[in-house]
Backbone bond lengths (Angstrom), bond angles and torsions (degrees), N, CA, C in turn:
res aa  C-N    CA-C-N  psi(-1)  N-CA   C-N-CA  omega(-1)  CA-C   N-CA-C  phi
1 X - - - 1.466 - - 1.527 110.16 -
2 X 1.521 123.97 -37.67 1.457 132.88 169.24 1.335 114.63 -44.39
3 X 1.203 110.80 -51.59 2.079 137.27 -168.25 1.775 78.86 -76.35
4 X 1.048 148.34 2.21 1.905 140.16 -157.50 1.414 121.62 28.18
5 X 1.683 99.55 42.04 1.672 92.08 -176.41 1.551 105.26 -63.83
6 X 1.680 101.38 -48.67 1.363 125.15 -163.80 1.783 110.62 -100.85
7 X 1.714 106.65 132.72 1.271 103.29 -177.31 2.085 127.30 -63.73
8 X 1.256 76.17 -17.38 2.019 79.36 -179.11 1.811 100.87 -150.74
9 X 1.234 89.53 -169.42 1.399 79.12 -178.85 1.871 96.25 -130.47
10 X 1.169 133.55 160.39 1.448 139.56 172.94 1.425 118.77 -159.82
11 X 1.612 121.09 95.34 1.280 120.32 -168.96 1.402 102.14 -122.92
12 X 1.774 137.86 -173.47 1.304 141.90 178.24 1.491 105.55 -154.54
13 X 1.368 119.14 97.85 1.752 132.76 -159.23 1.872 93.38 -131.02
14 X 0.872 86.22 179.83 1.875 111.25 -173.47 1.476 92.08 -136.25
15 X 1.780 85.61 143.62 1.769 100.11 -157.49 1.792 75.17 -127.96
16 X 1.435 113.87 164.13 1.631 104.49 158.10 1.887 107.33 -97.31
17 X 1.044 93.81 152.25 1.497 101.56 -178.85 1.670 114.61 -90.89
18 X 1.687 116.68 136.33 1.126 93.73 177.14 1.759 151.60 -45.42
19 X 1.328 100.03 -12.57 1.392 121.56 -169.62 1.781 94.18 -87.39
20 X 1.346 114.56 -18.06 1.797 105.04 -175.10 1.273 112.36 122.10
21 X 1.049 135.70 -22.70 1.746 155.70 -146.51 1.830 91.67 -117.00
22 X 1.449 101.21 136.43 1.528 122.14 161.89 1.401 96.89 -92.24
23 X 1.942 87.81 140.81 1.666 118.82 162.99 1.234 114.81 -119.10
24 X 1.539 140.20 162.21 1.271 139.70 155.91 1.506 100.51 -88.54
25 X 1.823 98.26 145.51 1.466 98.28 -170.32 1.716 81.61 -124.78
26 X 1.660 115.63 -171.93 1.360 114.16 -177.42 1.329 75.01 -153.34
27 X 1.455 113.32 107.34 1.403 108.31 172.63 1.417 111.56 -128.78
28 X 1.454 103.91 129.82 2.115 132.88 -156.77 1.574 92.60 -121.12
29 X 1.665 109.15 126.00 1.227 111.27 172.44 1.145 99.36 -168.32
30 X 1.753 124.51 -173.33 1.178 130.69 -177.91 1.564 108.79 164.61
31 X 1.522 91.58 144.04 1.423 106.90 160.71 1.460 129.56 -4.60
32 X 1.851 145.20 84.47 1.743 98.94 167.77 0.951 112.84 -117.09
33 X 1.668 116.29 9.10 1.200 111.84 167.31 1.647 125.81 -131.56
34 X 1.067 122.49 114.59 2.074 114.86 168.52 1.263 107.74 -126.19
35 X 1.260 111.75 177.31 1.833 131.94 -134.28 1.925 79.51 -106.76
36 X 1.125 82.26 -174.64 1.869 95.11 -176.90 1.619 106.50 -74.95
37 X 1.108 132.49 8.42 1.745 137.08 -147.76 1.383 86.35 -151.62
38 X 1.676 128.81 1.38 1.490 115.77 159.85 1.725 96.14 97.34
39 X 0.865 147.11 -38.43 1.305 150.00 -142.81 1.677 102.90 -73.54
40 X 1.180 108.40 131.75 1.511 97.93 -175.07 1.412 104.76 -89.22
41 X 1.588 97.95 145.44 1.653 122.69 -178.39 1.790 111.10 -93.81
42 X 1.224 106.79 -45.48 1.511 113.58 -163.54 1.575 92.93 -157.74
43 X 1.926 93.99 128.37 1.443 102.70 173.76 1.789 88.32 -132.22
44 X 1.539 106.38 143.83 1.607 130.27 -159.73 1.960 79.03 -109.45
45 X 1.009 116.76 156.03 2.018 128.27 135.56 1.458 111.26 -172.79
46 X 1.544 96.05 169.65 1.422 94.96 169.22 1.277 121.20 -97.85
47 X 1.476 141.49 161.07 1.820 114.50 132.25 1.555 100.31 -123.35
48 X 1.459 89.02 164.83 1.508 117.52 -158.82 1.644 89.53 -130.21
49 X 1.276 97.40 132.14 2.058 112.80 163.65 1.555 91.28 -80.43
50 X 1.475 94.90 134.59 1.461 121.08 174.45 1.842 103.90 -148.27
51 X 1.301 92.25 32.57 1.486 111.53 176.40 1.990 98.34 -50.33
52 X 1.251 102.04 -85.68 1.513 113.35 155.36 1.513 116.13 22.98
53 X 1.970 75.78 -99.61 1.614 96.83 177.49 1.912 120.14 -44.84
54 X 0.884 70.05 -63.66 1.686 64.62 165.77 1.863 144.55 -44.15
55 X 1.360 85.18 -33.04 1.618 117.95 -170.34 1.415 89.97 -72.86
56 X 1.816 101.35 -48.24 1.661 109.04 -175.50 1.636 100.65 -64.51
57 X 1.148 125.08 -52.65 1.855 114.17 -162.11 1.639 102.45 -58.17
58 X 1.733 111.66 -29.62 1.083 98.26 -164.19 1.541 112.82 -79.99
59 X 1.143 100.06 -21.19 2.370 109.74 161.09 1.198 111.90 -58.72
60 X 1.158 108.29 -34.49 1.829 115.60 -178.10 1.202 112.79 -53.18
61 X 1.569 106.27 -62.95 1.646 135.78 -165.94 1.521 93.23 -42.56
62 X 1.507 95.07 -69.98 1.508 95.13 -166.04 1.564 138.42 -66.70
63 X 1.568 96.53 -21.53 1.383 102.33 156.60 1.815 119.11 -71.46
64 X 1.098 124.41 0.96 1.506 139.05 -171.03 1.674 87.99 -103.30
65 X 1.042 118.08 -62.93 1.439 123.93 -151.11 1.816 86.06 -73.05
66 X 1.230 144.17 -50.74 1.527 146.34 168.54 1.497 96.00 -48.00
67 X 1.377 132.11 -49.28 1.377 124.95 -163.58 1.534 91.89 -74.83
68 X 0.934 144.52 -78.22 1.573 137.69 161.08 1.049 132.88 -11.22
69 X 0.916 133.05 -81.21 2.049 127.54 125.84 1.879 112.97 33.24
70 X 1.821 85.98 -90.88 1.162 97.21 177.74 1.462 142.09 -74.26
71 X 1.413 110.27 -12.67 1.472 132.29 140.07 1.665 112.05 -27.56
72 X 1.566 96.02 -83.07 1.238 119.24 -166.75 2.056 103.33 -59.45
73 X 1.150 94.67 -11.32 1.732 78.39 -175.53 1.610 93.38 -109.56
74 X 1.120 124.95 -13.57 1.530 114.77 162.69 1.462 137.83 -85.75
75 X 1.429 83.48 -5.90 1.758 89.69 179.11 1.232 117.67 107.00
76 X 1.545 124.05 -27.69 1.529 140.78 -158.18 1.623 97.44 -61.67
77 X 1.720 90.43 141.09 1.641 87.22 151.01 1.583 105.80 -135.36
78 X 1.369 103.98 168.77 1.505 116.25 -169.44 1.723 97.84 -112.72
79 X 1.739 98.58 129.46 1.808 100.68 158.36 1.662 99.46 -128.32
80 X 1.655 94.36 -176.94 1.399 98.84 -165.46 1.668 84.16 -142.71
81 X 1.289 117.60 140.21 1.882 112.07 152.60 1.375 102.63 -120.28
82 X 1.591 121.56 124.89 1.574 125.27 -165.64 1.746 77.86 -96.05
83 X 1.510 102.99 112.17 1.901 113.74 161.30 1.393 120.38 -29.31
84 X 1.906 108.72 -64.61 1.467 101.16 -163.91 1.291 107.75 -86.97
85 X 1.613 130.29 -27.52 1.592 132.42 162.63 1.250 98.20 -45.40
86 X 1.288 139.30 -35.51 1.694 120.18 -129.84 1.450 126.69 21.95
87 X 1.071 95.53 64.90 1.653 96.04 -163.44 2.126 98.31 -123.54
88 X 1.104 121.57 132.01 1.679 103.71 173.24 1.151 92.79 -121.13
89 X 1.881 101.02 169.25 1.371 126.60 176.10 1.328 127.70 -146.55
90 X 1.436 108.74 131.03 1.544 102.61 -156.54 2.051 92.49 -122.79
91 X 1.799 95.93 135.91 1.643 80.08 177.46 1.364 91.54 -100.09
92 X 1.595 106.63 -168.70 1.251 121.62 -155.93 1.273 126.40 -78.26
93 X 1.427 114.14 14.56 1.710 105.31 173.01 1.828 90.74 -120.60
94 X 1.185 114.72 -16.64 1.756 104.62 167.40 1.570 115.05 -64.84
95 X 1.645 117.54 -20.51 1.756 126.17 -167.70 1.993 74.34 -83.57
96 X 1.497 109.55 -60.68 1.418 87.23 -171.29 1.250 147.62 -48.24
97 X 1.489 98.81 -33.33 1.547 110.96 177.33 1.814 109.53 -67.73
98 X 0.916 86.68 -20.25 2.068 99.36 -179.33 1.208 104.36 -87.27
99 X 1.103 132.62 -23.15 1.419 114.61 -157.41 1.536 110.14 105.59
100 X 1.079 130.40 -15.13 1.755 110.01 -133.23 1.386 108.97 -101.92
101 X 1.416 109.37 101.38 1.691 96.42 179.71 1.441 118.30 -64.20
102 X 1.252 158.02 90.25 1.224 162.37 118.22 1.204 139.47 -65.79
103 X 1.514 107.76 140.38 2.083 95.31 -175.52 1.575 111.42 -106.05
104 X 1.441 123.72 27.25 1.385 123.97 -149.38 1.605 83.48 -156.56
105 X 1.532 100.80 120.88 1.771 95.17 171.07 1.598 125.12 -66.20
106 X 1.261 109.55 -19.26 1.281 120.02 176.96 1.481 111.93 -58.63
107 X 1.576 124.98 135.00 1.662 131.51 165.68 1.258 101.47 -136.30
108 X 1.256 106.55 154.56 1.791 133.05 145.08 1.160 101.12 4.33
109 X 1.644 141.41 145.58 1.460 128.40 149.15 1.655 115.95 -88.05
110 X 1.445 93.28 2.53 1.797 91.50 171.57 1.886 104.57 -120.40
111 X 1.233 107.34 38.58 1.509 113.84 -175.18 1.181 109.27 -96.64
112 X 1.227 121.82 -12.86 1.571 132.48 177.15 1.642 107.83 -66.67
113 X 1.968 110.67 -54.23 1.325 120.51 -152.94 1.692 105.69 -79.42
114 X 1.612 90.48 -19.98 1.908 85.81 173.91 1.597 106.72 -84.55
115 X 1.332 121.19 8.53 1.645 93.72 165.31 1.888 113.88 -99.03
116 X 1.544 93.35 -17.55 1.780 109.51 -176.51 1.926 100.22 -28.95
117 X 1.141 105.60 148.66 1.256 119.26 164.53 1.695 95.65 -96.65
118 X 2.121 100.22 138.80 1.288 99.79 -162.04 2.007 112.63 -69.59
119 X 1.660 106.86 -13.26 1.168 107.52 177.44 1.552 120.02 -80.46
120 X 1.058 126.85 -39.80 1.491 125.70 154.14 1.736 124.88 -79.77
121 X 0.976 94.31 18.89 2.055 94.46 169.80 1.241 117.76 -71.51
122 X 1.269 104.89 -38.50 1.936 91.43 -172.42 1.596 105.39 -80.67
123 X 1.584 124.96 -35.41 1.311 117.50 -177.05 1.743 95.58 -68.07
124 X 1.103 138.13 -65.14 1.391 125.35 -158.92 1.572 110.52 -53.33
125 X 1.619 120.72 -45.27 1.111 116.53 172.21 1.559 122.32 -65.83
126 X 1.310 130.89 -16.01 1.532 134.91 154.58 1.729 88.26 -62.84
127 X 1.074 115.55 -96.64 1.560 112.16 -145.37 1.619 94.34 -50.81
128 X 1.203 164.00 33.12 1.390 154.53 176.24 1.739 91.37 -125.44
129 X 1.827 116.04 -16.99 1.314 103.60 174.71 1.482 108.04 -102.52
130 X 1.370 143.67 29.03 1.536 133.46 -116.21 1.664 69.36 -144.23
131 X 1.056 150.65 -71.19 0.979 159.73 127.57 2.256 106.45 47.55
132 X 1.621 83.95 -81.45 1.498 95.33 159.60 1.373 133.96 -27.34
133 X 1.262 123.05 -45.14 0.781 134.05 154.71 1.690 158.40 -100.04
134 X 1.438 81.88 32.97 1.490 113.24 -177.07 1.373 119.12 -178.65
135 X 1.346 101.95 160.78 1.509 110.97 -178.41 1.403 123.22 -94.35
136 X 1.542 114.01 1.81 1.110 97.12 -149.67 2.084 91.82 -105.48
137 X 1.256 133.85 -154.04 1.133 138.84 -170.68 1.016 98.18 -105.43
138 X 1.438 99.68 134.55 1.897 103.89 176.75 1.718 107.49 -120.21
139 X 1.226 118.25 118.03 1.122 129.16 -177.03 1.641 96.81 -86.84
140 X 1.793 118.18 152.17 1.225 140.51 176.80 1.320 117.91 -171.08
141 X 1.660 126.80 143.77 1.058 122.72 160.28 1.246 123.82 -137.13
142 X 1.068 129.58 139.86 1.333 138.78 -164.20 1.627 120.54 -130.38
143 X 1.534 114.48 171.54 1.530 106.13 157.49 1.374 116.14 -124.15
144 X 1.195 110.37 153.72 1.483 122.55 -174.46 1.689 105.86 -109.80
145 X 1.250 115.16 168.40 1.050 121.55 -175.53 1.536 119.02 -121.27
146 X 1.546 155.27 81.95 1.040 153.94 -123.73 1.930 97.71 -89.01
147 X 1.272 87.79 159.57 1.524 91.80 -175.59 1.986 104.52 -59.67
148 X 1.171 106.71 -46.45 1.912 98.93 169.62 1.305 115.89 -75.60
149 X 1.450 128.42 21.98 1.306 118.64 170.05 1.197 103.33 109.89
150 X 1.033 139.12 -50.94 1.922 149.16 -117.62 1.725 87.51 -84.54
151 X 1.434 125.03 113.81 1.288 121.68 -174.77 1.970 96.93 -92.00
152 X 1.779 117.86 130.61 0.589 124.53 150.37 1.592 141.19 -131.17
153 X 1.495 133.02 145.48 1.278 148.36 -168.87 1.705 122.12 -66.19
154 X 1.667 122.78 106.99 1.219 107.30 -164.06 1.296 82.80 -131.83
155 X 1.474 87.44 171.81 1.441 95.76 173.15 1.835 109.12 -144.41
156 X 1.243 126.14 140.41 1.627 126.85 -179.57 1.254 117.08 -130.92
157 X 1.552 127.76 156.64 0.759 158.88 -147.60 1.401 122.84 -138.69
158 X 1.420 119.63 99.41 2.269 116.40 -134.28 1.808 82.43 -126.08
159 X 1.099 106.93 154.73 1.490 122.07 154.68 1.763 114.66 -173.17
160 X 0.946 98.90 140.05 1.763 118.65 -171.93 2.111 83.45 -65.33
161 X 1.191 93.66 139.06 1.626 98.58 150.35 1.720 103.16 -148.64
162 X 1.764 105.89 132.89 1.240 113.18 -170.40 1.217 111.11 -166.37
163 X 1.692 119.95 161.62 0.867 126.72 -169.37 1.538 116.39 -125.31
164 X 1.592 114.94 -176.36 1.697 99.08 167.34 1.685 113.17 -86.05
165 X 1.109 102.52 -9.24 1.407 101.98 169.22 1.509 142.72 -97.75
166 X 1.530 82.89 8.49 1.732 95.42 176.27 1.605 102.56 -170.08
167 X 1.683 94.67 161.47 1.553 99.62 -157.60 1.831 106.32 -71.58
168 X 1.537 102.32 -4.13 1.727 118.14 171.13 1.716 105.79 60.58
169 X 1.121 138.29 -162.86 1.768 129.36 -117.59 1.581 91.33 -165.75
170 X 1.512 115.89 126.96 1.290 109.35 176.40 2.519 96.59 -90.11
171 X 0.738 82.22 152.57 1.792 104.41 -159.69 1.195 113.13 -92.57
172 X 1.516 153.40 94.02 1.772 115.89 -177.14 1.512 78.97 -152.72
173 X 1.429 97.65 171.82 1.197 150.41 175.07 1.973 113.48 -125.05
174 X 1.335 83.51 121.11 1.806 96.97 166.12 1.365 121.33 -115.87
175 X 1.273 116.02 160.12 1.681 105.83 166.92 1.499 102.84 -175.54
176 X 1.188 109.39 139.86 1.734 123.92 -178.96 1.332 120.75 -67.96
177 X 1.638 106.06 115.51 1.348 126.86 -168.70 1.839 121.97 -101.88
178 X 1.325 92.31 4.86 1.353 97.15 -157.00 1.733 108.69 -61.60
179 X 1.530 108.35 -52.07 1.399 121.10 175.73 1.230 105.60 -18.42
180 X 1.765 106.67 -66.37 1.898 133.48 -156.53 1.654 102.87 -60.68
181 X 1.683 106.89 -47.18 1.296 112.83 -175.09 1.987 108.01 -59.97
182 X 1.704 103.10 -44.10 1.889 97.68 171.08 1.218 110.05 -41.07
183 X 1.294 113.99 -76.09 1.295 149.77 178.22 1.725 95.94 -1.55
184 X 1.700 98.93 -90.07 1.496 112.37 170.74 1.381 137.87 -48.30
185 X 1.990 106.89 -23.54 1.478 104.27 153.65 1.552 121.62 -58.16
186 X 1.198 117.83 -59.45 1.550 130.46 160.24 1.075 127.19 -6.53
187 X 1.591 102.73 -55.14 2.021 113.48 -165.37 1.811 82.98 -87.03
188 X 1.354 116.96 -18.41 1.728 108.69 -173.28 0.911 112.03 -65.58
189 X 1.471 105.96 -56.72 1.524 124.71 -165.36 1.866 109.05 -72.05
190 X 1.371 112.07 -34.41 1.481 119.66 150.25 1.413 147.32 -31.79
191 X 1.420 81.70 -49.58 1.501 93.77 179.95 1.610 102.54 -98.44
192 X 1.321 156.07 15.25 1.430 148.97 130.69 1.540 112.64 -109.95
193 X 1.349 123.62 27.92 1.664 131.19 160.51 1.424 111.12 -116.76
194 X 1.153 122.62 153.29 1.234 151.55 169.99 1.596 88.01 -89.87
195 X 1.662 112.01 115.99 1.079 133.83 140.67 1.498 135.88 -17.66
196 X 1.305 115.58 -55.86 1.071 142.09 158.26 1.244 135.82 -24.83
197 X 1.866 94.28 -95.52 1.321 118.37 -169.40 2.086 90.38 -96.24
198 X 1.280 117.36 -47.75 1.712 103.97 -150.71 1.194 97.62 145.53
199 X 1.204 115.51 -65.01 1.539 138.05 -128.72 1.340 101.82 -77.50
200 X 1.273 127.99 160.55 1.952 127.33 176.81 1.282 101.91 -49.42
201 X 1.373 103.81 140.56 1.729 109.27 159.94 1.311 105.37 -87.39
202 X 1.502 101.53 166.28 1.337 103.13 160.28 1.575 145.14 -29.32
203 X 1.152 112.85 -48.82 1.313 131.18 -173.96 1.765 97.25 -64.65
204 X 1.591 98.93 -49.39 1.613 88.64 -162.38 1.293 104.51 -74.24
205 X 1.177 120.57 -28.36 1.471 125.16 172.71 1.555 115.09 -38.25
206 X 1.249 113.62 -69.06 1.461 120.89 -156.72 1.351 109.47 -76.95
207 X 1.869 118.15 -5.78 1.642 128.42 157.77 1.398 120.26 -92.77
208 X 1.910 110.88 -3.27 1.461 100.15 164.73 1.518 89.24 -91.88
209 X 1.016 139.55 -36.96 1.770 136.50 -146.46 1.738 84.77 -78.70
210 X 1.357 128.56 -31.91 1.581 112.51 -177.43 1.407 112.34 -64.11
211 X 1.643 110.20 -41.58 1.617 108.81 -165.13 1.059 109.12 -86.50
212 X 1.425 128.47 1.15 1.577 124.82 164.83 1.458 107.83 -73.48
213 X 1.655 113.97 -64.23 1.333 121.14 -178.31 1.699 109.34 -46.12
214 X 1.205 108.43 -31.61 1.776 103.75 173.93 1.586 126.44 -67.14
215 X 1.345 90.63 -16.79 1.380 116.47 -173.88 1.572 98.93 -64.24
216 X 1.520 113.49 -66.62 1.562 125.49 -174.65 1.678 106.60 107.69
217 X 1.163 110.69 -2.88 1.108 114.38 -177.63 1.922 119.94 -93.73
218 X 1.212 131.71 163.73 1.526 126.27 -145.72 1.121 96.26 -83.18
219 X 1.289 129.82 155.90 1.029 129.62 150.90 1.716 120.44 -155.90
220 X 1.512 124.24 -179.17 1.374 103.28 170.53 1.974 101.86 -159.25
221 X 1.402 88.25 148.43 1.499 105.19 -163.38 1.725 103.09 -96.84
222 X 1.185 129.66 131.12 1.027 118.38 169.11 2.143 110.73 -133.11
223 X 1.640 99.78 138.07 1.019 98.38 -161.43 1.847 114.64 -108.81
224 X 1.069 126.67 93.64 1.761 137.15 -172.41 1.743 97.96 -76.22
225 X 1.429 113.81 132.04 1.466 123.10 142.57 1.719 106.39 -111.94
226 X 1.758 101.07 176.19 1.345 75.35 157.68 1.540 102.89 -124.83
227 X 1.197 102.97 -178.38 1.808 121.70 172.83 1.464 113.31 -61.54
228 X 0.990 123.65 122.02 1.945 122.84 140.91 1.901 84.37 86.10
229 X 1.502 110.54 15.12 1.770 95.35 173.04 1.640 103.68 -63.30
230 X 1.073 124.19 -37.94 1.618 116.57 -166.49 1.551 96.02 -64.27
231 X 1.363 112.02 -68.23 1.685 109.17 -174.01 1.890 112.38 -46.08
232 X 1.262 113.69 -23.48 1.795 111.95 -175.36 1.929 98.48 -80.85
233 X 1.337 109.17 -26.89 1.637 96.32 -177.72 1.295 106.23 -102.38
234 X 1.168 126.15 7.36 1.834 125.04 169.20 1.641 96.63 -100.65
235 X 1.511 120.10 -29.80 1.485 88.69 -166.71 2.204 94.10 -106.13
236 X 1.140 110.88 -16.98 1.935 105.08 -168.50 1.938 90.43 -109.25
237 X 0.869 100.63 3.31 2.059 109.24 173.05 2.137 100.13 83.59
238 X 1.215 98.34 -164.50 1.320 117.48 -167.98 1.890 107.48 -84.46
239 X 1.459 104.14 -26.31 1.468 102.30 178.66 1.210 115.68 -77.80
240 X 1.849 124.71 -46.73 1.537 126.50 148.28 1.658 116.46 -24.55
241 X 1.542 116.96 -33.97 1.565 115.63 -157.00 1.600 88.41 -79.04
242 X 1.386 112.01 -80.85 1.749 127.49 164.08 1.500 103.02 -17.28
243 X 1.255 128.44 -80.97 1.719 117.43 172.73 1.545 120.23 -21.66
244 X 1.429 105.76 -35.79 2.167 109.28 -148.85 1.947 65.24 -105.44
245 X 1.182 147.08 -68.49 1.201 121.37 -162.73 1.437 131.41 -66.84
246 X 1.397 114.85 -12.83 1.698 127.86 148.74 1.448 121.81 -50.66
247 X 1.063 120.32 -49.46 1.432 136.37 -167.14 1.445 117.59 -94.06
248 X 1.394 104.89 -8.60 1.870 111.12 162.21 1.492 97.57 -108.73
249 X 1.113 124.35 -22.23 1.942 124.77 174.38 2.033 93.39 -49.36
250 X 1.710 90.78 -50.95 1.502 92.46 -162.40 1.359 135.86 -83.18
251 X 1.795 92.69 4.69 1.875 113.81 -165.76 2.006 79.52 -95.34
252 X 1.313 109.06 -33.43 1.509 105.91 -150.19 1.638 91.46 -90.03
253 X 1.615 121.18 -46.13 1.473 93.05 161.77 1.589 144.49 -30.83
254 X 1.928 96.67 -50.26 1.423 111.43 -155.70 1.538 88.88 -83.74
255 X 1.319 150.02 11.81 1.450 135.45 -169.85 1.816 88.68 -122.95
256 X 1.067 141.35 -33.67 1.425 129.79 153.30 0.976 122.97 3.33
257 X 1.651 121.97 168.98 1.361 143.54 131.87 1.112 98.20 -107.50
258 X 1.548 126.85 -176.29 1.361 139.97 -168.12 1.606 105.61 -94.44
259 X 1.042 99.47 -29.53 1.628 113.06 177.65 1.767 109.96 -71.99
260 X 0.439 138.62 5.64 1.427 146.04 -144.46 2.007 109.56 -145.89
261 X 1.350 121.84 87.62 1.124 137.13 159.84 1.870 139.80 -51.06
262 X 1.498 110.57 109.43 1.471 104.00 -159.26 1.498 98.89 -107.72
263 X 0.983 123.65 162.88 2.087 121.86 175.21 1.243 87.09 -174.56
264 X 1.879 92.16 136.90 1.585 111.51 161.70 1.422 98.61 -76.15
265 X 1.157 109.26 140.54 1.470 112.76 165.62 1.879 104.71 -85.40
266 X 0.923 118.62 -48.55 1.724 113.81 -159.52 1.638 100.48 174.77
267 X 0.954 124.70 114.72 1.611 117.47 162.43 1.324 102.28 86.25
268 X 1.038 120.67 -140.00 1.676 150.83 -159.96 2.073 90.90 -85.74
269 X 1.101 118.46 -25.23 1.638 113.97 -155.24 1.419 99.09 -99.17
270 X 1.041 113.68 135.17 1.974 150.59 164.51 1.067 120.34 -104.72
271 X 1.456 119.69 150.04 1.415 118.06 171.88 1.402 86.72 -150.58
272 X 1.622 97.52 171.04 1.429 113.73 -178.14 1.285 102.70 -158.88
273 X 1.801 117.13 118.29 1.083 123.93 174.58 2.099 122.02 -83.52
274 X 0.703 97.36 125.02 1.799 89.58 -178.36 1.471 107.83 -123.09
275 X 1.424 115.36 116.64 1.290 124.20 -168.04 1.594 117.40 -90.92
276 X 1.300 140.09 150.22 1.254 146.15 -147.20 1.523 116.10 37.91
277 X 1.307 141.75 14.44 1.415 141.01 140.76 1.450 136.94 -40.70
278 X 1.389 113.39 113.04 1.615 100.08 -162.91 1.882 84.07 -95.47
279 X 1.716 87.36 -171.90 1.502 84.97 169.30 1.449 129.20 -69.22
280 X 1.562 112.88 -27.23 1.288 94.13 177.70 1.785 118.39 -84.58
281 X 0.847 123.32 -27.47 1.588 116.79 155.47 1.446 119.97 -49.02
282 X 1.530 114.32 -11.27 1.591 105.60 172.01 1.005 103.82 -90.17
C-alpha cells in the first residue's frame, strides 16, 4: 500500500493487550497524504477488537468440524439443487453412494432421475418436489439403480431453504439403507416362517385360515404328520429328525400350486390350506 499498489490497507493480526492477554484486532487504514514524488506523509486507520468474532468462528468451526465427523461416521451424504442456477451438488460420499466417479461436486440437474428405479420414480420425485411447498422435512426412500446394475435402497432427507431475496436451495441428506432394508426383510420373513423347514408357522397360519373363512368362500384344510418321527429322533438323534422334516417341507412344497398354502404347525404336523375347494374336490 506504501509502494501505492493498493488503495487502503485491511488486515486481521493479534496485538498483546496491556493486561498480558492476546486480542484480534481488524485494522483498516490508508494513505491520505504523500509529497509530490508520491511518498507518503500521513497515514490515518482504525482497529476494531473482533476478539469476539473470532472466538465466535472458532465455536462455529468446531461445531462444523463435529458436524463432519458425524456425517462421515454415518455414512451420510449431503446435496444441494441451487433453484434459480438450476445447478446441483453432490459431495463425495453422495457420488459414492451413486456410483458416480467425479472430481467436481457439481452434476447434471437431471442426473439424479436417471439413477431412480422405474418403480419408485414418481413417489421419490413427488417427495423431492414436496419440499416447495413447505418448510418442514420431508423424509423418503427409494431405490436407485447403479450404473452396473446393482439395485440399491436409500433413503433422504429434503428441505427448501430460502429467502425473500432469492429463489433459495432445496437441502438433503442421503445415506445407504440397503443392509437395514435386508435386515428388516429377515425379521419379516421370520416372524411368519418356520425356522426350520420355510414353511408358515403356526401363527401365520391360523391368520391366513381366518381371512379365508371371512371371505365365505370354500375352502379345505388338510392336516399331515408323519409316522415313526418320535422313534427316527430317539434312535438316528435330533439332526436325522430336522433332515427327514426338511425334505418333506420340500416334497410338499414342490407338489403345490402357488395358490395353495403349507405351515409346519409344531413337530412332526403340517397343514395345508387350499383355497376355493369344495368338499368334493377335496
Amino acid at each position: 500500500h506504501i509502494a501505492g499498489l493498493t488503495d487502503s490497507i485491511e488486515t486481521e493480526l493479534r496485538l498483546k493487550h496491556k493486561s498480558g492477554h492476546w486480542v484480534w484486532v481488524l485494522d483498516r487504514g490508508g494513505v491520505v497524504e504523500r509529497d509530490a514524488e508520491g511518498r507518503p506523509l500521513r497515514l490515518m486507520g482504525v482497529q476494531t477488537d473482533i476478539t469476539k468474532q473470532k472466538q465466535a468462528e472458532a465455536q462455529l468451526e468446531q461445531v462444523n468440524v463435529r458436524f463432519r465427523l458425524a456425517l462421515a461416521a454415518s455414512g451420510t451424504g449431503i446435496w444441494h439443487h441451487d433453484l434459480a442456477a438450476r445447478k446441483s451438488y453432490w459431495d463425495q460420499r453422495t457420488r459414492e453412494i451413486f456410483g458416480l466417479v467425479a472430481e467436481t461436486d457439481e452434476v447434471s440437474q437431471d442426473l439424479w432421475h436417471s439413477y431412480l428405479h422405474p418403480d419408485d420414480r414418481a413417489d421419490a420425485e413427488r417427495a423431492h418436489l414436496a419440499p416447495l411447498q413447505t418448510q418442514k422435512v420431508v423424509a423418503v426412500q427409494y431405490r436407485i439403480i447403479k450404473r452396473n446394475g446393482e439395485i440399491r435402497h436409500v433413503e433422504s432427507l429434503i428441505r427448501l431453504i430460502a429467502d425473500a431475496q432469492s429463489s433459495g436451495q432445496i437441502l438433503g441428506t442421503v445415506r445407504d439403507i440397503t443392509e437395514a432394508k435386508q435386515r428388516e426383510q429377515e425379521l419379516a420373513h421370520a416372524a411368519h416362517h418356520d425356522a426350520l423347514t420355510g414353511l408358515l408357522n403356526r401363527a401365520a397360519f391360523d391368520r391366513l385360515l381366518a381371512e379365508h373363512i371371512a371371505t365365505a368362500r370354500p375352502l379345505a384344510i388338510f392336516y399331515v404328520d408323519l409316522d415313526y418321527f418320535k422313534a427316527l429322533n430317539d434312535f438316528a438323534g435330533h439332526a436325522a429328525g430336522d433332515l427327514a422334516l426338511k425334505r418333506v417341507a420340500k416334497r410338499i412344497q414342490g407338489c403345490l400350486p402357488p395358490s395353495v398354502h403349507a405351515a409346519r404347525l409344531g413337530g412332526d404336523e403340517f397343514a395345508l390350506l387350499v383355497p376355493d375347494c369344495d368338499a368334493a374336490q377335496a
